[in-house]
C-alpha positions as CSV (number, residue, x, y, z in Angstrom):
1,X,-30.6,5.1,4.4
2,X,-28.2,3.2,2.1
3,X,-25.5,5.7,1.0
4,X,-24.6,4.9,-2.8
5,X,-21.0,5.9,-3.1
6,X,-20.1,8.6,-5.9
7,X,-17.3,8.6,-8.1
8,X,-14.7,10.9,-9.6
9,X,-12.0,9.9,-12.2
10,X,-8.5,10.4,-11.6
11,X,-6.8,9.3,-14.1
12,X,-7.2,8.4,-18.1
13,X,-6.3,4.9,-17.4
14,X,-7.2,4.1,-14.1
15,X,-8.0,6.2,-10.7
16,X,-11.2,6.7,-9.1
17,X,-12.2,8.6,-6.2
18,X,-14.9,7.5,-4.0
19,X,-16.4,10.1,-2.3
20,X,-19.0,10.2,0.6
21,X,-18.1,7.3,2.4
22,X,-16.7,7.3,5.6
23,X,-14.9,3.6,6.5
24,X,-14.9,4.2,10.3
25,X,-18.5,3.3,10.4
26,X,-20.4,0.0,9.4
27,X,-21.3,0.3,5.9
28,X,-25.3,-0.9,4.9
29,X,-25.6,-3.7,2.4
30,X,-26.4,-1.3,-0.4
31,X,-23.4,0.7,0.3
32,X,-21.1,-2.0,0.0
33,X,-22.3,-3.3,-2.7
34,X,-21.7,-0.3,-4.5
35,X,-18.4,-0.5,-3.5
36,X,-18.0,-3.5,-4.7
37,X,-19.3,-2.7,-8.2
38,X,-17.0,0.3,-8.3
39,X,-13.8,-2.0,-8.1
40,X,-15.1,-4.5,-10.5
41,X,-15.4,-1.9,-13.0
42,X,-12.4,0.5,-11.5
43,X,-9.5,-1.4,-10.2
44,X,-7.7,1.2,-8.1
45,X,-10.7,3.2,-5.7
46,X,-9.0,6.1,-3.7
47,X,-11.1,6.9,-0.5
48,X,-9.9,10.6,0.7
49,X,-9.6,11.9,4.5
50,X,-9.8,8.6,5.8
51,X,-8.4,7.5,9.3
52,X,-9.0,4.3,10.1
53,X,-7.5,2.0,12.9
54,X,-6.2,-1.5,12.3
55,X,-9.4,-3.0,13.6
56,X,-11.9,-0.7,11.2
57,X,-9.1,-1.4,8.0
58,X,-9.6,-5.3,8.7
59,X,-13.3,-4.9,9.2
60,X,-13.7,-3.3,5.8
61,X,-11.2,-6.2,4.4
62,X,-13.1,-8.7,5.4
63,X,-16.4,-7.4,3.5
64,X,-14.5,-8.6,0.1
65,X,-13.3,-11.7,1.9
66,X,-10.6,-13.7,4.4
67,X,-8.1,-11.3,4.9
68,X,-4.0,-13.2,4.2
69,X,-1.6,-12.3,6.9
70,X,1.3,-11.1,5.1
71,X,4.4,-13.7,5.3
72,X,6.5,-11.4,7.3
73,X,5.6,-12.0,10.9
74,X,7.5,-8.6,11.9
75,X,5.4,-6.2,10.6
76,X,2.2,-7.9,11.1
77,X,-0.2,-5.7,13.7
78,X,-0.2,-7.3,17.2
79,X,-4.2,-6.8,17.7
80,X,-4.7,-7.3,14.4
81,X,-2.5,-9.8,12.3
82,X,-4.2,-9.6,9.0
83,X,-2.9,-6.3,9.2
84,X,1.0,-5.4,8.0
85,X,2.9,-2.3,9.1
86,X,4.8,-0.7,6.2
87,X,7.8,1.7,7.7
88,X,11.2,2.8,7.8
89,X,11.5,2.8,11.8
90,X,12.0,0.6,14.1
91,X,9.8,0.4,17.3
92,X,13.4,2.1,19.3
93,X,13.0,4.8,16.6
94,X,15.9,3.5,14.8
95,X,16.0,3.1,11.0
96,X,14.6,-0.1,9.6
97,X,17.0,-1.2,6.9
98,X,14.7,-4.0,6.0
99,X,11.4,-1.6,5.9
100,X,13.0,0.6,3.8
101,X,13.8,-2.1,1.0
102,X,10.2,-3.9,1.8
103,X,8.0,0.1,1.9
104,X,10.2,0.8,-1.2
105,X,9.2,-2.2,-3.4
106,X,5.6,-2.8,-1.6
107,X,3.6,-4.5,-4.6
108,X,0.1,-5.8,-4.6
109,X,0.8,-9.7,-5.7
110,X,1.8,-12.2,-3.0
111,X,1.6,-14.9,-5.8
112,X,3.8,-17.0,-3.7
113,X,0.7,-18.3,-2.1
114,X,-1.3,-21.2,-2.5
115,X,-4.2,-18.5,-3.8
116,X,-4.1,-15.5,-5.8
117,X,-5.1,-12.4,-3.8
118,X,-8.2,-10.2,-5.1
119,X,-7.0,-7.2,-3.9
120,X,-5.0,-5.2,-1.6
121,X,-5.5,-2.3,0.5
122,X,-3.0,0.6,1.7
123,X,-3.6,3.0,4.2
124,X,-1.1,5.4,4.5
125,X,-0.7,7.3,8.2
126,X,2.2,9.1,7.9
127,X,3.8,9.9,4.8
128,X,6.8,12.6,3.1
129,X,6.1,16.2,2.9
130,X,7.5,15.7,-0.8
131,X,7.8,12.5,-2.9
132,X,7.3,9.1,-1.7
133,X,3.8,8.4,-3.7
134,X,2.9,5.0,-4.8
135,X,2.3,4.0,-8.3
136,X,0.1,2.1,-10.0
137,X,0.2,0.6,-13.8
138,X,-3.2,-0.9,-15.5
139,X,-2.2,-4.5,-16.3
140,X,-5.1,-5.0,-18.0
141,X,-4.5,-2.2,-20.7
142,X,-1.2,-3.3,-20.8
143,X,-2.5,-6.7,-22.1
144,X,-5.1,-5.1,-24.0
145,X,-2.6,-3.4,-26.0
146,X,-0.5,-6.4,-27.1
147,X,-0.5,-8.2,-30.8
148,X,-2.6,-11.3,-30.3
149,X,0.6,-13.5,-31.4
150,X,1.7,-12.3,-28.2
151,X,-1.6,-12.8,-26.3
152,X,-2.1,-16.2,-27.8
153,X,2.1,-17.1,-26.4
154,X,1.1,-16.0,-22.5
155,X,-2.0,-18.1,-22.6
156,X,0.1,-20.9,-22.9
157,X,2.5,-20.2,-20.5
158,X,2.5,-20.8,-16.0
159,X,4.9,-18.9,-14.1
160,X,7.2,-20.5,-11.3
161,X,6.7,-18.5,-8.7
162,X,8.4,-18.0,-5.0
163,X,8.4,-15.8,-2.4
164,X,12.6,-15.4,-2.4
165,X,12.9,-16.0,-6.0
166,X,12.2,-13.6,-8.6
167,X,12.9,-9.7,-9.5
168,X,11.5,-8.7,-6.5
169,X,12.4,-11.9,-4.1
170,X,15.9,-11.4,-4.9
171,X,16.6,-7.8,-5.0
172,X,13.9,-7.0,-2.8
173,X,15.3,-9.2,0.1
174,X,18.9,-10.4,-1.3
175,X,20.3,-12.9,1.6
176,X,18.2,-11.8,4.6
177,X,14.8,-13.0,3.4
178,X,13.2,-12.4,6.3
179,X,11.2,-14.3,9.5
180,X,8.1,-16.5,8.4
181,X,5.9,-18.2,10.2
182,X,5.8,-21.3,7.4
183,X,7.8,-22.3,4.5
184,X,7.1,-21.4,1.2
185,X,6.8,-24.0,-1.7
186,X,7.5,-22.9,-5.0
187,X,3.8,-22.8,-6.9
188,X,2.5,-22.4,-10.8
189,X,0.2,-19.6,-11.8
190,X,-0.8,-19.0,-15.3
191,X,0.3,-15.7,-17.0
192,X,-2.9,-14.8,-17.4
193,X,-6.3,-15.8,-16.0
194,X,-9.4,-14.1,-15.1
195,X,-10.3,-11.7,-12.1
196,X,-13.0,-13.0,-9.9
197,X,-14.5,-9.6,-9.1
198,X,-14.9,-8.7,-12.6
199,X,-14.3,-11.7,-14.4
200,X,-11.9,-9.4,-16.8
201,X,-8.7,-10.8,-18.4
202,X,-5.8,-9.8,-16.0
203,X,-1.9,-10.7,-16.6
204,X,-0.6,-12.6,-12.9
205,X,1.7,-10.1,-11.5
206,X,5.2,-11.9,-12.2
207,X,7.4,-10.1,-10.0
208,X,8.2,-13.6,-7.9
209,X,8.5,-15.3,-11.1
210,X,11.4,-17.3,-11.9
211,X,11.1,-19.1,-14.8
212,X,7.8,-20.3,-17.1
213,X,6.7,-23.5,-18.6
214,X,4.1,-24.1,-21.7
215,X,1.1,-25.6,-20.7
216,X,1.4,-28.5,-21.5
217,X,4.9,-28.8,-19.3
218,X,3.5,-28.2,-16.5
219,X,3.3,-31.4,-15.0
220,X,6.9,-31.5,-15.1
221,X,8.3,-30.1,-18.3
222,X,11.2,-28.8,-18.6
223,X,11.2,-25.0,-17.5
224,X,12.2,-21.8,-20.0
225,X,14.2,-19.7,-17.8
226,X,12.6,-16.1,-17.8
């Protein structure tokens, strides 16, 4: 029997609980798909109680579509490389200096790719007794909310994005910037474009963005430093 997920708001701006599904287990056709019509409309789903190994996290990734190893071969899983390890300690039970900047900072964006992500999951296994949550902030209400002079500038506008470069590539890693498998070109993104789940306007999460060009610069303009 297809189990049709139910939901439970958490928030006024974003937030929603999905309750009776357990992501151990296969999910039916039916299920999924109203999973998948949850996030299009709700673009943070919380899924309670849940304790899921690597394999079972990448199985239910891969529903939505090709899971991206993350660029940082340290922390990817050893059985399962689509999936990235955020912690503090090292494998000797040391503290990981490096983990502790990258868990700090974790951000759903990766924009230094050659594709934009469509989503990101986090499974958290152990966590604080106090503190330590994540946040989350609505980009699309943020843009919602702005004057249409400003609306009207961003559609105009790519960002220059890389994975060392930016707020977050700079202060995030400063001079260590970590092992890769590959080397990272710098790539354009608009400032805004549309989601594919929900086909919703959505501002490009510009944390690895170092500088923008107008439009019609972005064959080789001259850049406007950000």
């Amino acid at each position: 029997m297809t189990q049709a997920p139910q939901l439970r708001p958490l928030g006024a701006a974003l937030g929603t609980e999905v309750l009776g599904i357990d992501l151990s287990k296969p999910l039916e056709a039916g299920t999924f798909a109203g999973i998948q019509a949850a996030f299009a409309e709700h673009p943070v789903l919380v899924f309670r109680d849940q304790d899921l190994g690597a394999p079972e996290l990448a199985a239910f990734g891969r529903r939505f579509g090709a899971p991206r190893p993350h660029a940082l071969t340290k922390y990817r899983h050893v059985d399962c490389p689509e999936v990235s390890w955020l912690t503090n300690v090292e494998e000797t039970g040391k503290i990981d200096w490096y983990g502790v900047k990258r868990a700090t900072a974790w951000h759903t964006d990766s924009t230094f790719e050659d594709a934009l992500p469509l989503l990101a999951m986090l499974h958290a296994k152990e966590v604080p007794s106090e503190k330590g949550g994540t946040m989350f902030a609505d980009m699309r209400a943020a843009y919602d909310a702005l004057p249409e002079a400003r609306k009207q500038l961003l559609s105009g506008l790519n960002g220059l994005h890389g994975r060392s470069s930016g707020p977050d590539g700079e202060r995030l890693y400063g001079d260590d910037k970590g092992v890769t498998d590959k080397k990272y070109q710098e790539v354009q993104w608009p400032a805004v474009t549309r989601h594919p789940g929900d086909r919703t306007v959505d501002p490009v999460r510009q944390s690895h963005a170092h500088a923008w060009l107008r439009r019609h610069e972005a064959g080789g303009g001259v850049a406007t430093d950000r």
